[in-house]
C-alpha positions as CSV (number, residue, x, y, z in Angstrom):
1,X,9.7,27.1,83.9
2,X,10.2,26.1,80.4
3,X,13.0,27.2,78.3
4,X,14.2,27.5,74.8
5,X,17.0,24.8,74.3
6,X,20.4,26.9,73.4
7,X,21.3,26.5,69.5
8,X,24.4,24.7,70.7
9,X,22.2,22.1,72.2
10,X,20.3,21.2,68.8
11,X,22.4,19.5,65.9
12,X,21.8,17.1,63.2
13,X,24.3,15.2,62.1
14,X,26.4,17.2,63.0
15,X,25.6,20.2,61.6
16,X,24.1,23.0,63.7
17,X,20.4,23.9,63.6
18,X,19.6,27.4,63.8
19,X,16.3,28.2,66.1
20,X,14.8,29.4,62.8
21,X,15.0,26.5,61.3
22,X,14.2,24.3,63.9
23,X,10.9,26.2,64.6
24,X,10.1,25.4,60.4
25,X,11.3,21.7,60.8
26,X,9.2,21.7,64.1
27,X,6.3,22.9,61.8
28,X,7.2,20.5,58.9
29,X,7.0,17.3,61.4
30,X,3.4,18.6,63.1
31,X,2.3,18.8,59.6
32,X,3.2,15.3,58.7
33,X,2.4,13.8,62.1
34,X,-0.8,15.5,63.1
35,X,-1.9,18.4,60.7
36,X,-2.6,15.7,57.3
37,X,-4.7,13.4,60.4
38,X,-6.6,15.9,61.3
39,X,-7.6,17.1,58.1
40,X,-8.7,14.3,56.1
41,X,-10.5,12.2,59.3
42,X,-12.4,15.0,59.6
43,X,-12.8,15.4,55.9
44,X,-13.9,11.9,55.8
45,X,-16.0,11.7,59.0
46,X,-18.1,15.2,57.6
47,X,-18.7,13.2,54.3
48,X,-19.8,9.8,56.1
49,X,-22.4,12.2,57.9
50,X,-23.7,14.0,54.8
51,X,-22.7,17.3,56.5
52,X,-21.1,18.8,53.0
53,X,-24.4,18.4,51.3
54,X,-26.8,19.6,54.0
55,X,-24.4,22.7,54.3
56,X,-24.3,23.5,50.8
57,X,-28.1,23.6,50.3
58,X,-28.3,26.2,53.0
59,X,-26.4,27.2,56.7
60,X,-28.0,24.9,59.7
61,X,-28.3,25.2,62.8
62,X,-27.1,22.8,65.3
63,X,-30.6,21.5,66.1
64,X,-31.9,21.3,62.7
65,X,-28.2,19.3,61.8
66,X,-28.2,16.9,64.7
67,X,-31.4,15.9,64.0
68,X,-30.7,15.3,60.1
69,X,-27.4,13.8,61.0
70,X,-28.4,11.7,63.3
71,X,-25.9,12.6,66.0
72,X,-25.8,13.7,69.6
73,X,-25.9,17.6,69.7
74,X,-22.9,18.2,72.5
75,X,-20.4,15.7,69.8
76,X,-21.8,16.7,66.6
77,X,-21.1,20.9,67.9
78,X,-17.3,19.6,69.1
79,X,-17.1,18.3,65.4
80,X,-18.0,21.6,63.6
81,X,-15.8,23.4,65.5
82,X,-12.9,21.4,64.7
83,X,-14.4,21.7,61.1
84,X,-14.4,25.3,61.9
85,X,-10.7,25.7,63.3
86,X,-9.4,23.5,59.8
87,X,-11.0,26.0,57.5
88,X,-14.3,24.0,56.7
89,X,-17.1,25.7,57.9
90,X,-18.2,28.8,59.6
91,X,-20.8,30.3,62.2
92,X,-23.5,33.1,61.3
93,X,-25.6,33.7,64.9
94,X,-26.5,30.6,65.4
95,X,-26.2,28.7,61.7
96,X,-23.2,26.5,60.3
97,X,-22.4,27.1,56.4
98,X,-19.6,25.8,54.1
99,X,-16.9,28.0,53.6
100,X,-15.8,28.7,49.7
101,X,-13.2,26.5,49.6
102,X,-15.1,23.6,51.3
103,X,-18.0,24.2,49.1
104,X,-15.4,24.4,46.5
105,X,-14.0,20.8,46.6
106,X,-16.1,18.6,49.4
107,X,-19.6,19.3,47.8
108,X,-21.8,18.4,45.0
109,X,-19.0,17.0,42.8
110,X,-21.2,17.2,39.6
111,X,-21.1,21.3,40.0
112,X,-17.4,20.7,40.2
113,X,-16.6,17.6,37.9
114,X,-13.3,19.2,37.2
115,X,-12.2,20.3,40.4
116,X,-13.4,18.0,43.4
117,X,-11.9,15.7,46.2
118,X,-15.2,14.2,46.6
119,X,-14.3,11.2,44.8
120,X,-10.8,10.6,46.2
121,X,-11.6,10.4,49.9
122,X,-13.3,6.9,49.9
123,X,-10.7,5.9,47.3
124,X,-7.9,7.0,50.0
125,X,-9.6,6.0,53.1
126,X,-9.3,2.3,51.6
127,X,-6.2,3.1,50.8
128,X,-5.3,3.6,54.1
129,X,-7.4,1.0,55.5
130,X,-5.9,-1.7,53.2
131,X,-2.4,-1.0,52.4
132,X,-0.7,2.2,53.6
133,X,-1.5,0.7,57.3
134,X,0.6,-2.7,55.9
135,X,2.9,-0.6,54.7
136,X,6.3,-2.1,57.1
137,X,4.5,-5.3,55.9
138,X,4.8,-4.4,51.8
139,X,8.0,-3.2,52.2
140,X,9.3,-6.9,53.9
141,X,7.6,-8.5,51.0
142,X,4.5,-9.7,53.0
143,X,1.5,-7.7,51.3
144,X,1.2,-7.2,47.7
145,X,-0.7,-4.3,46.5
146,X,-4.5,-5.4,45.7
147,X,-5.8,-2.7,43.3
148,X,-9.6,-1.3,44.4
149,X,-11.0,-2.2,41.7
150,X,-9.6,-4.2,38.4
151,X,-6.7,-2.4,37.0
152,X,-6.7,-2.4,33.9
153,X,-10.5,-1.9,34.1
154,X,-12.5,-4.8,32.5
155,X,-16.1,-3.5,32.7
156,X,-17.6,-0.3,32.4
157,X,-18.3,-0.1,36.0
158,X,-14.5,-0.3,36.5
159,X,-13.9,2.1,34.0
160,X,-16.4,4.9,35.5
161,X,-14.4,4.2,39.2
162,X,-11.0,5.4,37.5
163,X,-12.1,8.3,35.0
164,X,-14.2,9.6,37.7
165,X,-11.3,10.1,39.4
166,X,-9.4,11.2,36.7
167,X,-11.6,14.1,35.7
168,X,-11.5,15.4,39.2
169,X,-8.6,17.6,39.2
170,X,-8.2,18.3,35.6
171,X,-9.5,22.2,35.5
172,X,-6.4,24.0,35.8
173,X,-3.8,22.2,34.1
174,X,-7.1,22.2,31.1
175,X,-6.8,26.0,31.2
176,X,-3.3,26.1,30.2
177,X,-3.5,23.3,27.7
178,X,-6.1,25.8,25.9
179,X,-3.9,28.8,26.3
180,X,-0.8,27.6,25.2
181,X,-1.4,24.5,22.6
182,X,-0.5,26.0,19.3
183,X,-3.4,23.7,17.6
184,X,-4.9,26.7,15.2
185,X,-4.4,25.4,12.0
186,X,-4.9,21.8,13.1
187,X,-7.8,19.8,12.0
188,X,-7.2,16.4,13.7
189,X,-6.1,15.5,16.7
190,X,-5.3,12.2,18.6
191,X,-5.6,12.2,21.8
192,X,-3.9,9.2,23.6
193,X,-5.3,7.7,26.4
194,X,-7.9,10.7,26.7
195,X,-9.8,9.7,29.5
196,X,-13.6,10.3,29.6
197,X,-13.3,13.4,27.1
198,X,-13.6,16.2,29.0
199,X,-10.3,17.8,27.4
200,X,-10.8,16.9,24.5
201,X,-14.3,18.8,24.8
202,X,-12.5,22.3,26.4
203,X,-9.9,21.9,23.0
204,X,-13.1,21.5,20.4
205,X,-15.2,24.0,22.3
206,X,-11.6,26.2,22.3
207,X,-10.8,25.6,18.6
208,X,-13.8,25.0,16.6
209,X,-11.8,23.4,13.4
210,X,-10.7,21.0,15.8
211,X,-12.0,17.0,15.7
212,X,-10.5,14.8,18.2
213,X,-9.4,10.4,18.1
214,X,-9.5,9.9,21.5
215,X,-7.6,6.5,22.5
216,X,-8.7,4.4,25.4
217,X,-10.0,1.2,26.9
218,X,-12.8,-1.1,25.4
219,X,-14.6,-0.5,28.3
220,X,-14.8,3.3,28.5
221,X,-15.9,4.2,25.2
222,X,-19.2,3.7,25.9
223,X,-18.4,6.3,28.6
224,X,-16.8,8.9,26.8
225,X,-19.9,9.0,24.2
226,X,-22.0,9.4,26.3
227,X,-20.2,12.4,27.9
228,X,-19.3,13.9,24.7
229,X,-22.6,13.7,23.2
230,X,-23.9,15.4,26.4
231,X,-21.8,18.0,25.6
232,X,-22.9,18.3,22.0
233,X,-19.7,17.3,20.8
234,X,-20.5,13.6,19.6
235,X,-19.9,14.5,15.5
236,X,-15.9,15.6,17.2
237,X,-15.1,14.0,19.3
238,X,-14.6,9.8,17.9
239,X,-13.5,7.1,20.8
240,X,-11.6,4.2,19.6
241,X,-9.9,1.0,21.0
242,X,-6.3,0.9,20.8
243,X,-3.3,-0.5,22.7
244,X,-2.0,2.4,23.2
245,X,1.8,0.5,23.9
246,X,1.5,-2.1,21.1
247,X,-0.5,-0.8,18.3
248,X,-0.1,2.1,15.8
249,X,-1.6,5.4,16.5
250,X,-4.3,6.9,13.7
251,X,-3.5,9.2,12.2
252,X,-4.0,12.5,12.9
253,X,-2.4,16.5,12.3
254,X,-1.3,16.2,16.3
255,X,-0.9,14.0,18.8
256,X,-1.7,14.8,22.1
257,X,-0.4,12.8,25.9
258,X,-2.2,14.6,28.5
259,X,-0.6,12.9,32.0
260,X,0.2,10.3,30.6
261,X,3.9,10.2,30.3
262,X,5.4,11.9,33.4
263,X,5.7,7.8,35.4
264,X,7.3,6.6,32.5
265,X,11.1,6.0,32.2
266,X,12.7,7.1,29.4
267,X,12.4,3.9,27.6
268,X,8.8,3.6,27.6
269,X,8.2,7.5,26.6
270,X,10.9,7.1,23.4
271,X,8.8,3.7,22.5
272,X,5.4,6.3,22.8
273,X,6.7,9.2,21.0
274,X,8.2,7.1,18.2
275,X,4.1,6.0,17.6
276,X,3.1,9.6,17.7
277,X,5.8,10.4,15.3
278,X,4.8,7.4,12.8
279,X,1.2,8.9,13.1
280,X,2.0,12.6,12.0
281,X,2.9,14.1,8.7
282,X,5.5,16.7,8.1
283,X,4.3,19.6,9.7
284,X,2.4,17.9,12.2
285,X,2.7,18.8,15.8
286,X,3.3,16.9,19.3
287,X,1.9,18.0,22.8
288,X,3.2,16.6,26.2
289,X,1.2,17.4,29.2
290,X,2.5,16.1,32.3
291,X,2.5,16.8,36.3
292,X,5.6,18.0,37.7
293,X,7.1,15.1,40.1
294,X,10.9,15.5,40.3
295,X,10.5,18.9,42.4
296,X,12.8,18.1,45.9
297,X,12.0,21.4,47.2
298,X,7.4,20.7,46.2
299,X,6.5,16.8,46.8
300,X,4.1,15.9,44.3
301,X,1.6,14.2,46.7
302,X,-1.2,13.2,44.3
303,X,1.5,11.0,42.9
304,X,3.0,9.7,46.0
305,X,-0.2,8.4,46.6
306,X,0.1,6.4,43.8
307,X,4.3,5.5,43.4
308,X,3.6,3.8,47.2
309,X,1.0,1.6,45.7
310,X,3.7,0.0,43.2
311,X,5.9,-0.3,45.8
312,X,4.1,-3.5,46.5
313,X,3.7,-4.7,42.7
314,X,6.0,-7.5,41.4
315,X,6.5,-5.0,37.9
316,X,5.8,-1.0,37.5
317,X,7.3,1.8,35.6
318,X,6.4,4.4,37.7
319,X,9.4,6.3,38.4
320,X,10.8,10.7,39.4
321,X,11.8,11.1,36.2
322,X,12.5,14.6,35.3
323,X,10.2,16.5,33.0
324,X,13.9,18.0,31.8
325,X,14.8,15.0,29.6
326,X,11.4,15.6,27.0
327,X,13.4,17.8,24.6
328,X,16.8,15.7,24.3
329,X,13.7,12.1,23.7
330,X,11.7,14.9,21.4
331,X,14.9,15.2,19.3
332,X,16.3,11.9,19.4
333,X,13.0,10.6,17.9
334,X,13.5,13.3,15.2
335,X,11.2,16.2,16.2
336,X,12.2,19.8,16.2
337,X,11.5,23.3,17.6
338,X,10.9,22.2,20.9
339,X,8.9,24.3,23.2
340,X,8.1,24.8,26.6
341,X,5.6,26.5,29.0
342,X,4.6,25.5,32.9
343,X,2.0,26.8,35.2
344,X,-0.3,25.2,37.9
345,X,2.6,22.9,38.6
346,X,2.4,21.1,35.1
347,X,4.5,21.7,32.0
348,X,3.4,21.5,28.5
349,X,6.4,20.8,25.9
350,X,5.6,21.0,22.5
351,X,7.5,19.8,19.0
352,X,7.4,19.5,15.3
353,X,7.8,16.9,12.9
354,X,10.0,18.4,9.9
C-alpha cells in the first residue's frame, strides 16, 4: 500500500516542508525534468514532419497524414495523441486539426511574423545539440560557446538569421510601445538598433507625423528597406550604419532603445544614454523598452536561453540587472520627468531632456 510520507519526514535544510508545498515543488521539478522534454521534442519532431502545415491547411485524417508524412500509421497515431494530451492538436470523428494556440505560434510564420516560435525551434534544437548538452564541459572551461551563425552578422544572410528571430515575439510588447509612447508632437525619431523595422513601422503607421533613423548593421539595411518599403513606409522610415557604442547618434526629436538595454550593466547603459542625450534638443524625449529579467519569483526564459550562451564566452555584458536603476542613470545623465509604465512583462520608462 502506498502512503503519504508524514510532514515530519520531509525537510529541507532544515526547515519543514508542508505537504502543500511539497506537492507544488513536486510539480515545479516534473516541469523542469519532464514537462519542458516533452513539449518541445514533440514540438520539434511535429515540425521535422511538416505536421503544423498539413494541419493548418485543413484537419486530416490519419490515413491521408501518414501517407503525406511518410510515417507508419500505428507510430504516427501514438504521436498525435501525445500532440493531443500537450495541447497541440485535436480530434473531430475521425480528422486531426491544430488547436488555436498551435496554429497560433507553430504554423505559417509569415501569417504571424510577430508572434511565432517557428523560427526558434531549429535555433534551440542546435542549441541543445551543440552546447547546452556540453554544458558540465563549458562550465570546466572545456567548450567555448560557437555562435550559429556569425555574431556580429557579416553578410546579409547572417543578418536575415538573427532579425528573423528578432521579429518573432515582438507583437505585444509593440502594442504597449504604441499606447503609452508619448511621441505626438515628435517629428523625428531615432531608433537604435531597430532591427528589421517592424516597430518602427507600427510607430509611423500609429503617428502619422512620425519619420524614423533606424540604426543597425551594414548588413541589414538592405533588409529593413526592403521590409519597410513593403509596407509603404520607405519615404519614413531611413536605415543607416552606425556603431551604435562608438559613434554619435543623428539627430533626432527622440530617441528610442527597444530591447536593447535590459543585458547591459550599468556602465554600458550610462555610456548609451549619454549618446541619446547628445543627439536630442531641449524638449526632446527618451524611450526605454526593455524585457523584465530580474523577476526571482518569473524566470525570464527567453533570456536564459541566451545569458547560458555567454557563459562560455571569454567577454560578455549580459547581466540581471534590474530595470529599477533606469531613472537614478536617466537622472544622472541629466534627463528629467521620468516615467514609467509595464505590461506583457516589459516596462517602458520614459524622460526629458530640459
Amino acid at each position: 500500500m502506498t502512503t503519504v510520507p508524514s510532514v515530519d519526514a520531509t525537510k529541507t535544510n532544515g526547515t519543514d516542508l508542508t505537504q502543500h508545498d511539497l506537492f507544488a515543488a513536486t510539480n515545479r521539478a516534473y516541469d523542469m525534468v519532464f514537462k519542458g522534454t516533452v513539449d518541445f521534442f514533440v514540438i520539434k519532431a511535429a515540425k521535422d514532419l511538416g505536421l503544423f502545415d498539413l494541419l493548418a491547411s485543413a484537419p486530416r485524417t490519419l490515413a491521408d497524414l501518414a501517407t503525406l508524412t511518410e510515417t507508419v500509421p500505428p507510430r504516427l497515431e501514438k504521436f498525435l495523441i501525445t500532440m493531443e494530451q500537450i495541447g497541440l492538436v485535436t480530434r473531430q470523428g475521425d480528422a486531426w486539426q491544430l488547436t488555436p494556440f498551435a496554429d497560433q505560434f507553430f504554423a505559417d510564420p509569415e501569417r504571424h511574423r510577430n508572434m511565432t516560435m517557428v523560427p526558434f525551434v531549429d535555433y534551440i534544437a542546435d542549441l541543445i545539440e551543440n552546447y547546452y548538452l556540453r554544458l558540465a564541459d563549458v562550465v570546466r572551461g572545456k567548450v567555448d560557446f560557437t555562435s550559429i551563425v556569425p555574431h556580429p552578422p557579416r553578410t546579409r544572410e547572417d543578418s536575415l538569421f538573427y532579425e528573423t528571430l528578432h521579429r518573432s515575439n515582438i507583437q505585444l510588447f509593440t502594442e504597449l510601445l504604441i499606447k503609452r509612447a508619448r511621441l505626438a508632437d515628435v517629428q523625428t525619431l531615432i531608433d537604435v538598433g531597430g532591427g528589421i523595422g517592424d516597430i518602427a513601422a507600427a510607430l509611423c503607421q500609429a503617428f502619422p507625423q512620425l519619420k524614423v533613423t533606424l540604426i543597425n548593421l551594414p548588413s541589414a539595411l538592405d533588409l529593413v528597406r526592403e521590409n519597410v518599403a513593403a509596407k509603404g513606409l520607405a519615404d519614413r522610415i531611413t536605415p543607416v550604419a552606425i556603431d551604435m557604442y562608438r559613434e554619435p547618434y543623428p539627430p533626432g526629436d527622440a530617441v528610442l532603445f527597444s530591447r536593447i538595454l535590459y543585458p547591459m550593466n550599468a556602465q554600458f547603459c550610462t555610456m548609451l544614454l549619454r549618446k541619446a542625450y547628445d543627439a536630442l534638443p531641449s524638449g526632446g524625449r527618451i524611450l526605454i523598452l526593455d524585457m523584465v529579467i530580474s523577476d526571482p519569483n518569473h524566470p525570464n526564459y527567453d533570456y536564459l536561453t541566451h545569458y547560458l550562451c555567454a557563459i562560455g564566452m571569454g567577454f560578455s555584458v549580459l547581466e540581471f540587472k534590474d530595470h529599477a536603476v533606469y531613472p537614478d542613470l536617466l537622472r544622472q545623465v541629466g534627463f528629467t520627468d521620468v516615467t514609467l509604465d509595464e505590461g506583457y512583462e516589459h516596462v517602458l520608462y520614459q524622460a526629458v531632456k530640459p
